[in-house]
N, C-alpha and C positions, 0 to 999 in steps of 0.2 A: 034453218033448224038449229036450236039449239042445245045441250047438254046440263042437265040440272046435276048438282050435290051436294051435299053437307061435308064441309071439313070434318076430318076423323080426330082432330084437335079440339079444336072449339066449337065446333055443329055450327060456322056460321054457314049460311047456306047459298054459294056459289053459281053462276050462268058461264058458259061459254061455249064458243062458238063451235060446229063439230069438227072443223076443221083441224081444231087443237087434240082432237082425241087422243089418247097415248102421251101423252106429250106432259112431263115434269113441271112444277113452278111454286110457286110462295103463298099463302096464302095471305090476303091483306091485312087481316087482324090480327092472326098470331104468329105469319111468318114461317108457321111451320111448311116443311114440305108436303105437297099432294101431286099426287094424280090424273090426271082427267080420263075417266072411264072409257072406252074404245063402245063407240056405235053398233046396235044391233045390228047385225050385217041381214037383216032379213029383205031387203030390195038390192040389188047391185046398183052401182055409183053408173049412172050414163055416162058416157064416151063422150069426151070434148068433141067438137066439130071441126073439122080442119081449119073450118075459118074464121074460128075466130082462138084466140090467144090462151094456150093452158093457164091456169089460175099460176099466180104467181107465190111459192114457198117464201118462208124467213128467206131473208137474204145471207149469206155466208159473209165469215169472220175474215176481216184478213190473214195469212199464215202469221203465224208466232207464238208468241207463248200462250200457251191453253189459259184461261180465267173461268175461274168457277162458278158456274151459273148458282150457285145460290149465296153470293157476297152479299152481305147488309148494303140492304139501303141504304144511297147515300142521303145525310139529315140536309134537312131545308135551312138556306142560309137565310141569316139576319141581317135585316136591315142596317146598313155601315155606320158604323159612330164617327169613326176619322173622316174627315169629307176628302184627304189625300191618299186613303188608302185605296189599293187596289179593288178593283168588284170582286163582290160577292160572289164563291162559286161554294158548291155542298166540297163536305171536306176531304172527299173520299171520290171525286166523282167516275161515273163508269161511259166509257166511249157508245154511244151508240152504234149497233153493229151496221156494217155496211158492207155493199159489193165491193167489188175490185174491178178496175178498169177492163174491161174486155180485150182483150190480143188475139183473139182466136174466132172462129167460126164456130156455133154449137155442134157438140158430137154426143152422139147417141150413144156412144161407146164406153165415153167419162160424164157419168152425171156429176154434178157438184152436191156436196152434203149440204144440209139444210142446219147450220150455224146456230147457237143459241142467241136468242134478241134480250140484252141486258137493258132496262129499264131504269131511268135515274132517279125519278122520281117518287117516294117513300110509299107513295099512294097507290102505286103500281098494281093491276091485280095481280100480276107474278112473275114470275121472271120463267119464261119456258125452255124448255132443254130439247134436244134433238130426239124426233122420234125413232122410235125403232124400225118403223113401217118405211118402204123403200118410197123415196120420192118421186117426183116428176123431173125427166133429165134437163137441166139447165147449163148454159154452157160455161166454158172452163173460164178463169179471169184469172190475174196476175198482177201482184201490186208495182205500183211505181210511186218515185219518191214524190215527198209529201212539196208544196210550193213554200222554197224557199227555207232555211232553217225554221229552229222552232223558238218560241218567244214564250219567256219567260214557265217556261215546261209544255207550253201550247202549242202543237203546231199551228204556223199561218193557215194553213188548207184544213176544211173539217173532215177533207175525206182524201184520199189517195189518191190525188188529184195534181197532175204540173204542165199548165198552161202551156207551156214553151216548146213541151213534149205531148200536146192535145193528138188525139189521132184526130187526123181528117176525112170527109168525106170521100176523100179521092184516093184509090189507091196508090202503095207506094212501093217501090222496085227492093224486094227483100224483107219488106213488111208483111206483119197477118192483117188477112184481109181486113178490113174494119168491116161492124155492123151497117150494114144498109136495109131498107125497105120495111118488111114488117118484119126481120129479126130484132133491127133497132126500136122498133117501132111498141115491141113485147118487152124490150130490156127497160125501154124509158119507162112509158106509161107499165107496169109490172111494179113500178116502186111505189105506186100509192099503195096504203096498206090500210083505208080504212080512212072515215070522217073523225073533227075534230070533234069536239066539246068547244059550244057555244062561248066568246067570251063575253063576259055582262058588262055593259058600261056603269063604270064605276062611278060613285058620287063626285070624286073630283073633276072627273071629266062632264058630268053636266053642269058642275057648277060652272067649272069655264065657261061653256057655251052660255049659260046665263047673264054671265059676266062680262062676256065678249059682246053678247048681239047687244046690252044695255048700252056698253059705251060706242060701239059701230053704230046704233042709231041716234046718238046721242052729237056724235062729230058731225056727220054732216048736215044738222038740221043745225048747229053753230056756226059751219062754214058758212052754207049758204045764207045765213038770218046775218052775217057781216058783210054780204056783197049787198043784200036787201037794204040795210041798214046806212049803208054808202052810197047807194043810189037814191033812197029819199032824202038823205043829207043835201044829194048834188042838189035835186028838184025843192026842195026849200030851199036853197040859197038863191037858185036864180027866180022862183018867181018872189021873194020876200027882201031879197036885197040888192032890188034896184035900183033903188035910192042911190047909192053910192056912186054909180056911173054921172049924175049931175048936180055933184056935189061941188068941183071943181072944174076950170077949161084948160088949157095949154098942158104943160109937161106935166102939172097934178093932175091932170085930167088921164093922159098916158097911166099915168104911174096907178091910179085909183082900178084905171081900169083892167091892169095885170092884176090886183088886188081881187079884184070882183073875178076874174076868170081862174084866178090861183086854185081855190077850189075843186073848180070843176076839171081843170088839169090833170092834178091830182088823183081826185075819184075816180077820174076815167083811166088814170094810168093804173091805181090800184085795181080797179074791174077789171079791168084787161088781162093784167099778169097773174088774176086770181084764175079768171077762166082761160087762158093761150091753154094751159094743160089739155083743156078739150078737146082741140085741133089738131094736137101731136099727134105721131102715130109714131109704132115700137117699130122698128127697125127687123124685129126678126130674124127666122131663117128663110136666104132667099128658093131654099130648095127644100120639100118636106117627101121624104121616101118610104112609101107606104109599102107593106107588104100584104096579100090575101091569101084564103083558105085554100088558093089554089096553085099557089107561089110554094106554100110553105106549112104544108096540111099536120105535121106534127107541132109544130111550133104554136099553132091554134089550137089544138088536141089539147096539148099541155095547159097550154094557159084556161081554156074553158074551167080543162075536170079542178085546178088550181079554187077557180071561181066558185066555182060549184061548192066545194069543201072552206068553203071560205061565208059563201053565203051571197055573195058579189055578183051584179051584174057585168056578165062578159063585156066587154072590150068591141063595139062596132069597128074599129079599125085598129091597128099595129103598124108603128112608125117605128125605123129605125134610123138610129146617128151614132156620132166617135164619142159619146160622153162615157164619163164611169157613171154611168148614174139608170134607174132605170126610174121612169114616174106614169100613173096616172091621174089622167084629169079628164075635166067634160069636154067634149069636140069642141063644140063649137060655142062655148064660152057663158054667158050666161043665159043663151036661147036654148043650152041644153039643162039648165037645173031643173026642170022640172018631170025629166022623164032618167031618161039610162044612158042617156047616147054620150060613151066613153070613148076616150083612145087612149092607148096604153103605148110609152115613147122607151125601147130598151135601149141601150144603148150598145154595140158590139162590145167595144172590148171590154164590160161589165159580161157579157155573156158569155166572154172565151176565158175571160179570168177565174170563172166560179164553177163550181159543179154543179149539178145537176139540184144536188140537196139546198145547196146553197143559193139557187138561183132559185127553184120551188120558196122558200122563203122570205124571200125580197119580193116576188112576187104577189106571196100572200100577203108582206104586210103594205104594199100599196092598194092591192085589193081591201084589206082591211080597213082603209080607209075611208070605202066606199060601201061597206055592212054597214055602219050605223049613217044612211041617209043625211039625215037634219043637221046630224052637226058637220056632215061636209061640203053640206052646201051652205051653213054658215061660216063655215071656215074660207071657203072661195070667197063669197060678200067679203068678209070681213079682211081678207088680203089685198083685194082687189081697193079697198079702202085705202087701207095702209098705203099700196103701192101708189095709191091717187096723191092722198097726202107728204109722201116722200118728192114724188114727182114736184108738186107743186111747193117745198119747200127748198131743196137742193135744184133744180133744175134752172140751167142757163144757157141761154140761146143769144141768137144776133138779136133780138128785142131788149133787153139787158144790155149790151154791148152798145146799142144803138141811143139808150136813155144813157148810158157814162157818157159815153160822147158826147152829146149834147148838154151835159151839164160841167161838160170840161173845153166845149168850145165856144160857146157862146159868151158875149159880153157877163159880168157878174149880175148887172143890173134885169138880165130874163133868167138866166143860169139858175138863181136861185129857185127856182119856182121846178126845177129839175131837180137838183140837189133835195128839196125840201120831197118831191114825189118819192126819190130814193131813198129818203129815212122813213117815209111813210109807211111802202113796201116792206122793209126792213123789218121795222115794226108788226106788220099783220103777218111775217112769216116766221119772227120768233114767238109770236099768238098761237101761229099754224105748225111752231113746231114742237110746244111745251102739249098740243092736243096729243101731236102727232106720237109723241114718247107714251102719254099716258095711255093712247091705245094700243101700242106696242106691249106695253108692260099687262094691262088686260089679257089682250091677244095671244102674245106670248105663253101666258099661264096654259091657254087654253090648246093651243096649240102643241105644246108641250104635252098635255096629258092624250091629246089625240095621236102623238107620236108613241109612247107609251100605251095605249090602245092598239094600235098598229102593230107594237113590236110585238102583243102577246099571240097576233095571230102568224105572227112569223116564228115564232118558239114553238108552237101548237103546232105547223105545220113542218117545219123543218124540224125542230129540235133545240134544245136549251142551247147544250153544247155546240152545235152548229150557229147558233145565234152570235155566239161569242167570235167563233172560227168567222163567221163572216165579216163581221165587223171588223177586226183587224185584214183581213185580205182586201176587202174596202181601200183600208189604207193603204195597203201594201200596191194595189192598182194606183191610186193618186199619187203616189208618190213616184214609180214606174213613167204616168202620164208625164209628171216633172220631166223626168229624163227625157223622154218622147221627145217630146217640145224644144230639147235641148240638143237633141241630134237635130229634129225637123232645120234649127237655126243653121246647125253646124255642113249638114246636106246643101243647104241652098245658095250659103256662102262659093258653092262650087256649083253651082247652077242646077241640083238636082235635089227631088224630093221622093219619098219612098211611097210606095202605090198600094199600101196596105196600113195603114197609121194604125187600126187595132192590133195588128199580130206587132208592130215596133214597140206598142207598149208591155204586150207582153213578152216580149225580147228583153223589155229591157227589168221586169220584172225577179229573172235571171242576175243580174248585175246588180242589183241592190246589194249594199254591202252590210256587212254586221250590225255597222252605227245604224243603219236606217232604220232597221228592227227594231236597235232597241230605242231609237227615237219615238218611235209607235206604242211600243209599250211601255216606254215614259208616258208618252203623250195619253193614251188610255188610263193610267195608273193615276195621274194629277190632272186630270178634267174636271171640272166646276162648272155647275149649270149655272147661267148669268140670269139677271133677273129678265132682260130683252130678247134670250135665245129663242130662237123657235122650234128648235131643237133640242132634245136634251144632250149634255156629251157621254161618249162613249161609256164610260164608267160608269154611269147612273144604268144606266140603258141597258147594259150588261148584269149587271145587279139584279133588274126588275127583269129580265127574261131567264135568266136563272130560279129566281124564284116560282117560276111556274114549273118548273122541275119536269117537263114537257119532254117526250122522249120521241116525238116526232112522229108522223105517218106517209113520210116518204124518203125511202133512202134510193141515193143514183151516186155513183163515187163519177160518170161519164161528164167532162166538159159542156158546161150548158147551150155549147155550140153545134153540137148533132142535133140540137130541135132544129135548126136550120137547114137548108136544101143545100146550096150552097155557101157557105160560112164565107171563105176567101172571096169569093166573087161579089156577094154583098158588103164583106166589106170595105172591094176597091171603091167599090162603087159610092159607099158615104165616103168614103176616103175623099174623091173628086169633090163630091158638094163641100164637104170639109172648105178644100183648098177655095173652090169657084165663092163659095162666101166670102173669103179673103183675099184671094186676087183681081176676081170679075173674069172678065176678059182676057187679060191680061195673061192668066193662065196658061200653058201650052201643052200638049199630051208629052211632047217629046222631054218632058221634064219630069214627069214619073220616071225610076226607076224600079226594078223588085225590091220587094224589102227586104229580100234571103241578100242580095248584094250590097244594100246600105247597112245591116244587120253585121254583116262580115266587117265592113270598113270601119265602124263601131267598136267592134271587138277588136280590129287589130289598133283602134286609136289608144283605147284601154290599156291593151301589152302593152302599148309602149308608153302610156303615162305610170304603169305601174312599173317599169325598169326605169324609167327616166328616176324615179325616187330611190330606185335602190340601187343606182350608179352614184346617187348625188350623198346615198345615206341617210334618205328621208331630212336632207335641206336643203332643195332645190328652191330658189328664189326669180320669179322674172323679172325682179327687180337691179339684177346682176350679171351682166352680159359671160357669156362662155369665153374668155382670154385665150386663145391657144399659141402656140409660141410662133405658128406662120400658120398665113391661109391657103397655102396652096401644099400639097402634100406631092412630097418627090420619094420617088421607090428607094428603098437602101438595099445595098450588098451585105450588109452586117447587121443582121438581123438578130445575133446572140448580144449587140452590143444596145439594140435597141430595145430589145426583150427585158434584158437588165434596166434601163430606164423606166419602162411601164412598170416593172414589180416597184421601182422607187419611187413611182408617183404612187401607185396604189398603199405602200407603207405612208407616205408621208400625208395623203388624206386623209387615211386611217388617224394617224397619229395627230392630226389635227379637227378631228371631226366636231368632238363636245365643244373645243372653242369656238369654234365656225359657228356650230348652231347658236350659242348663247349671244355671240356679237351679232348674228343675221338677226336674232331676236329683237335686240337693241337697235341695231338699225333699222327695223321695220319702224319701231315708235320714234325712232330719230325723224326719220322720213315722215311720218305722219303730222311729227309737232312742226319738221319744218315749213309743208304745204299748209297749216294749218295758220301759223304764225303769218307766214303772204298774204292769205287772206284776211287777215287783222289789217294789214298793212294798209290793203289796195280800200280795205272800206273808209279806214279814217282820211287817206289822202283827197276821196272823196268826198268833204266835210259830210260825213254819215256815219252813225252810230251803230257796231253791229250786233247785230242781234243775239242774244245769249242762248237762246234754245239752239242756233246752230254752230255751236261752238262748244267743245271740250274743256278748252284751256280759251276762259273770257279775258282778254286783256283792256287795261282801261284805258290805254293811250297807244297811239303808233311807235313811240318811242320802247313804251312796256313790249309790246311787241317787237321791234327790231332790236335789244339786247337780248331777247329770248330767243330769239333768232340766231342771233353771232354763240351763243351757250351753246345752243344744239351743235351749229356748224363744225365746233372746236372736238365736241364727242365725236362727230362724222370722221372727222382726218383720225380717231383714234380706231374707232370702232373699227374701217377701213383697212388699217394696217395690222388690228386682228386676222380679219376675215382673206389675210393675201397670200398666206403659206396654203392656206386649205384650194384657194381657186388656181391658185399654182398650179398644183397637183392638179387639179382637175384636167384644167386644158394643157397639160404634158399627157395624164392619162389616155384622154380622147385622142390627142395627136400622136401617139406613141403606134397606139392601137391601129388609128387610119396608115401608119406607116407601112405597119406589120400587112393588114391586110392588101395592102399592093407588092408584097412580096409574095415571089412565083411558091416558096415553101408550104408558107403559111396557107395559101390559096387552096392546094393541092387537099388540106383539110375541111375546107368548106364547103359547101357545097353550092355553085356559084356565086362565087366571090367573088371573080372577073366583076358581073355584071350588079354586086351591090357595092362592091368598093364605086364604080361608075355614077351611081344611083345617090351614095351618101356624098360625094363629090359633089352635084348638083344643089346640096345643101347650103357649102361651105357659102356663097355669097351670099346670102341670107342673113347666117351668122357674124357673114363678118362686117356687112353694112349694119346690124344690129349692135357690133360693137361699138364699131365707129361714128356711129351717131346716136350713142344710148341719151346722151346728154341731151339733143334735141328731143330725143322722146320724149324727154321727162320734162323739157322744157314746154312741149305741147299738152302733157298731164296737168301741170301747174297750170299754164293760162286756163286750161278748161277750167279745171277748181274754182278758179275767180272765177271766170263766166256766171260760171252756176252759183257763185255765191252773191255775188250782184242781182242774178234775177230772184234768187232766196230776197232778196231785200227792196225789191222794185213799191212792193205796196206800200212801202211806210218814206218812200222818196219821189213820190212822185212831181213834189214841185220844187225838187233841188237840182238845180241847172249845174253844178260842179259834178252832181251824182252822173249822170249821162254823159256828159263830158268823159268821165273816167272811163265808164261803160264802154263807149266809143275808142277809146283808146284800145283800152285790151281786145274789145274784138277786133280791130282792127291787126294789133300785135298777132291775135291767137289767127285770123286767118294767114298772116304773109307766114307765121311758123310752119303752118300745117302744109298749104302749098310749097314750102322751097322743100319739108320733109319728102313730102311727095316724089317731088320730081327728083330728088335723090334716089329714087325707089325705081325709077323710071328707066333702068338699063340694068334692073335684075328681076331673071326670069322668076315667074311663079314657081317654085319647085315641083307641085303635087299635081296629081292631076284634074283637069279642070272638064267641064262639060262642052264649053268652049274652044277647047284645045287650049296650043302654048301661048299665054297670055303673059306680062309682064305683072309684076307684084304690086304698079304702083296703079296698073287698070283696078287688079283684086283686091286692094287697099281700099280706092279714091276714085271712081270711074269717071267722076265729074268734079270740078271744081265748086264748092260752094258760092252763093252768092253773100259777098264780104259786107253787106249791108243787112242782111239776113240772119240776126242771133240766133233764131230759134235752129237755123238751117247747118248755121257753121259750125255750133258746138255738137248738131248731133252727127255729122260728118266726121268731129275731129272725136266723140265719143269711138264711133262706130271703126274709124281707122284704128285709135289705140286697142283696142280690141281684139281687131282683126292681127295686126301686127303681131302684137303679144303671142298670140293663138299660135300664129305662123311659125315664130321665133321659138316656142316649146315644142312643138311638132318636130321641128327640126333637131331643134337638141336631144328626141327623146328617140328620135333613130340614130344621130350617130353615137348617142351612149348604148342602145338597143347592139350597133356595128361593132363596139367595143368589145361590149361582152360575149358576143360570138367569141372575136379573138382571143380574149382569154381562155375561154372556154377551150377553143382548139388547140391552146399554149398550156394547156392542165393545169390553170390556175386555179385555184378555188373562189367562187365568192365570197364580194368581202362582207361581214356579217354586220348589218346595222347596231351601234349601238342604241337600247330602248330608247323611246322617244315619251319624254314626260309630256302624260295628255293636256291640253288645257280646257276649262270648262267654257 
């Protein structure tokens, strides 16, 4: 039913729903306030039925400050003139209103108000106000913080929303209950408010697809008319030039007849490696984890009514994995273009990262993609294309590998007839790959504006402002992933891996630092759409979903992981295929961990990389070993005498600090030009020329190089003797500190101090074989550099017999370094703890010795050791600076205050 009127302004004459009766708002054309007349009451309203779901009110504002439900519209932005400024948003914009996280169980007792729904877009029919008439009781919600700071006035989250703090399906010991069953079931699906408006495809985006299907059928009928083309070649030659074969007898006769067969060599080598792409097959995921209607009954609910409002064929199946990504596509590849048969792939921790509103709109706009039919199934041809063609221009296999060979070990006199197949190849692939760009650059267009299609039905559906919020929280998940990926290494080093890889990325979500943010919003702010992307970037993107001015039809502030049954347990469960794709076999259960306990080890790595800076005064170096005046720490009696020594080293690093930093500065580029200059050295000794792209400072002789060399050296002993009052102080400080804390006094204020003075004890051999062999470390740093600089240069030496000669030498050198460092390693304990138990440093270093005949092997061993090492050797240092500052602390010192740290760009 609906409600007819004529504005008492302008008589334009209005519709609306009766729901809205009583209820305040704008009118479109003049803006003025109206109205909406209250319903004849002459039938009473029927009684909802208990089973199925009260209609769902405006959703309520979060608490704060009151905003005026009749603020001007905000105006429609314009298209960007600077291609680096920031997107487009209206100038004034208004939050679309939303719930608040649920904390509680619904009470009949406290209904919730029924909030005014602010409208961003100009075109709005109104903006409505709370009505008078008592509501339907809804349960109580309570905001929590938004995910992550805010960015550039934006918060990351569009809705009050923080992953890290998601409530779960499970209940928790002192927590409100969460939503379960059909309470959750009324609060999810309760957010749609209503269908879109159709979006029209726009003329750019057919002409794409015009432009796209001409040149996609345009490439492979050139591809394959050059494999035609070379096959009749081959077949003329041998039935028309047969002659040739008794032309000559003895060796001419030999020689005529590699001439006559040269040809057909040839062609058949070029057939071959036009068509091997055929043969291949994609590697894949070894494990695909489906979910059903009967797994996961709301999570289909959602995505159906999604569809429905979108225009889109549901989704025959839902696969879940660890990506940030969510997509769909046809099942079963191109046997499905002709009908509906979809599967739609989310990825978890996209779905624990985003709200509800937010996930509703990613949703839509992959559904979007599949409203206008034709051109998505010319967009599959036509990638599928692309991807053929990439395939077959870049792709190298032991076929490849097996024609070098053969034209590098055969006498010259057949060799050539190899040699000559390889520039043939060569040749049809940069034919195959001047196509391959130009249908890129076609494609792309098109692809681009279907992206942009896509986005409007994700602005329609979620919301303007939600479009933008999602987009950056996107990023803020990838970069999160970053860190993931970066513990996952750090984990494994110690034999263990955490048994929930979604919640660690959103753990690590949480630890994003300030720069991340605004790296993100740099990154959105200076995005440029390339002419090859398939994508537009962010910027554009955001621009063009703002101008829809789209104020959404479904608001949910809940984690889009309550559509799942259970969220954690799905997602140990991708967790495992995760790892079994990358281990095999090989894998073992007993190497999960919980991720709440890798999660903690994480956070305490953190405390102490972030005291390790503010013990050193933000210029900790691991390029610079920890000097302390002894490695073994003996308890003193006179601890007023030692106490006085700690406050004089703390003054005297103080008082040395800005020099330290500026000479550690200079020593970093000392250090750089000297490894860099080695490498000049070790290429020319090798009569070989090296290469200018990988070099800073190009030298034109080895001699040029080794006086550059002796220049630096001479700055080292100076720079050196800067940087020694400051590291003084340091390791008098540390040692002062470890003194204090073996005294019974000082103990008495800590609280188990016995058992961490014990603990940072176990340290000291670490540090102090790091001192004492800093020089071999760097001595294995440098051979590596060569290493890798040699193989930087392998393809322009390959028939320079001094070049390999030298090769051989250095690795030779770089293995006995890495071995004797090793086995120095080899009678001191692992400090940390290991999964393994107590293991020696030089197992958790080096567990095997490389094979010294083996480059590829040995440099990434003596990589993988310097590494590890390093790792080890800051860990160490950032607990007993971490032990330090306890004792200060307990000795009423104060901290000592970094001076600023000038940024660099």
């Amino acid at each position: 039913m609906t409600i007819e009127m004529a504005c008492p302004h302008c008589q334009n004459v209005l519709k609306f729903r009766d729901e809205l009766a009583g209820r305040k708002g704008k009118c479109p054309k003049c803006t003025g306030v109206i109205e909406v007349p209250q319903v004849a009451a002459a039938a009473p309203a029927a009684a909802v039925p208990a089973s199925k779901p009260a209609p769902k009110p405006a959703t309520a504002k979060p608490a704060g400050p009151a905003t005026s439900a009749t603020k001007p519209a905000a105006a429609k932005p314009a298209a960007a003139a600077n291609p680096t400024a920031a997107p487009v948003r209206p100038a004034h914009p208004v939050r679309p209103p939303q719930a608040k996280p649920l904390t509680a169980a619904p009470s009949a007792a406290s209904p919730a108000a029924r909030g005014p729904i602010a409208f961003d877009a100009p075109d709005s029919p109104f903006i409505l106000e709370p009505a008078a008439a008592t509501t339907a009781p809804q349960p109580q919600v309570a905001p929590s913080p938004a995910v992550g700071p805010t960015v550039a006035g934006v918060s990351v989250a569009s809705t009050a929303f923080s992953p890290t703090n998601a409530p779960t399906r499970s209940p928790q010991v002192g927590a409100a209950a969460p939503l379960m069953g059909e309470s959750l079931r009324q609060q999810v699906m309760g957010g749609f408010l209503g269908p879109i408006q159709p979006v029209p495809v726009s003329f750019s985006y057919r002409l794409g697809i015009i432009l796209s299907a001409m040149v996609m059928l345009l490439m492979p009928i050139v591809y394959f008319s050059m494999i035609g083309v070379v096959a009749l070649a081959m077949w003329w030659h041998l039935t028309n030039n047969m002659g040739i074969l008794g032309a000559s007898r003895g060796r001419g006769g030999v020689f005529l007849f590699i001439i006559y067969l040269m040809p057909v060599v040839v062609g058949a080598a070029l057939i071959f490696f036009m068509i091997k792409p055929l043969f291949s097959r994609s590697s894949g995921r070894n494990v695909i984890r489906s979910l059903s209607p009967q797994s996961d009954p709301l999570l289909f609910e959602f995505v159906h009514r999604v569809c429905a409002i979108v225009g889109a064929p549901a989704p025959r199946r839902i696969d879940v994995d660890c990506d940030i990504n969510a997509s769909a596509g046809f099942r079963n590849g191109i046997f499905s273009l002709m009908g509906s048969d979809l599967v739609l792939t989310i990825g978890l921790p996209l779905a624990g990262g985003l709200s509800l509103e937010q996930f509703a709109g990613v949703l839509a706009h992959e559904f979007g993609h599949f409203a206008q039919g034709t051109g998505m199934r010319i967009t599959y041809i036509t990638r599928s294309i692309n991807h053929w063609f990439l395939f077959v221009v870049y792709q190298r296999d032991r076929w490849d590998d097996m024609l070098v060979d053969a034209s590098q070990s055969y006498d010259i006199r057949i060799s050539w007839v190899f040699y000559l197949a390889r520039f043939v190849i060569w040749i049809v692939r940069m034919v195959l790959l001047v196509l391959m760009k130009i249908g890129h650059a076609a494609t792309g267009y098109m692809l681009q504006q279907m992206e942009y299609d896509a986005d409007r039905y994700e602005a329609r559906v979620g919301g303007s402002h939600t479009f933008e919020a999602t987009s950056r929280q996107i990023q803020v998940l990838g970069l999160a992933h970053r860190g993931a990926q970066a513990d996952l290494e750090f984990f494994f080093k110690e034999g263990r891996l955490a048994d929930n890889l979604p919640r660690l990325i959103l753990a690590n979500v949480r630890q994003l630092p300030a720069e991340a943010l605004e790296f993100i919003n740099d990154n959105i702010k200076n995005g440029k759409t390339e002419l090859f992307d398939t994508h537009p970037c962010d910027r554009d993107r955001i621009t063009s979903a703002w101008q829809e001015q789209a104020p959404g039809v479904y608001r949910g502030s809940l984690p889009a992981s309550v559509l799942f049954t259970d969220y954690d347990t799905l997602a140990r469960i991708v967790t495992w295929d995760y790892y079994f794709d990358i281990f095999g076999d090989k894998l073992k259960r007993e190497q999960l961990h919980p991720v709440e306990q890798m999660v903690e080890r994480s956070d305490r790595e953190m405390a102490v990389s972030k005291s390790l800076d503010h013990f050193y005064l933000d210029a900790f170096s691991p390029l610079r070993p920890l000097l302390l005046p002894a490695y073994t720490i003996t308890p003193t009696t006179d601890g007023d005498g030692t106490k006085r020594q700690l406050i004089q080293a703390r003054n005297e690093q103080m008082s040395a600090c800005l020099t330290y930093r500026q000479a550690l500065k200079h020593f970093k580029t000392i250090d750089k030009n000297l490894v860099e200059a080695a490498r000049a050295m070790v290429i020319y000794q090798a009569s070989a020329v090296p290469d200018p792209q990988q070099f800073e400072h190009y030298f034109n002789s080895s001699r040029e190089a080794y006086e550059f060399q002796y220049r630096q050296q001479q700055e080292l002993v100076t720079c050196c003797g800067l940087m020694q009052r400051f590291e003084t102080a340091i390791g008098w400080r540390v040692y002062s500190a470890l003194v204090l804390l073996a005294n019974t006094k000082v103990q008495a204020r800590i609280e188990g101090a016995a058992e961490k003075f014990q603990q940072l004890s176990k340290l000291l051999p670490v540090v102090t074989v790091f001192a004492a062999r800093h020089q071999a470390v760097l001595d294995v740093r440098n051979s590596l550099s060569q290493i890798n600089t040699f193989m930087g240069h392998y393809e322009a030496n390959q028939q320079n017999g001094a070049f390999f000669s030298k090769a051989n030498e250095l690795l030779s050198a770089l293995s006995l370094k890495l071995i004797t460092l090793a086995d120095l390693l080899d009678k001191v304990d692992y400090p940390f703890d290991h999964a393994e138990g107590k293991i020696s440093l030089r197992k958790f270093l080096l567990p095997e010795n490389p094979d010294p005949q083996n480059v590829g092997q040995t440099a990434d061993c003596a990589d993988k050791l310097l590494d590890n090492l390093i790792s080890v050797y800051v860990r160490c240092v950032g607990r007993l600076c971490v032990g330090a500052l306890e004792v200060e602390k307990a000795l009423g010192l104060e901290p000592l205050v970094s001076p600023p740290v000038e940024k660099e760009k």
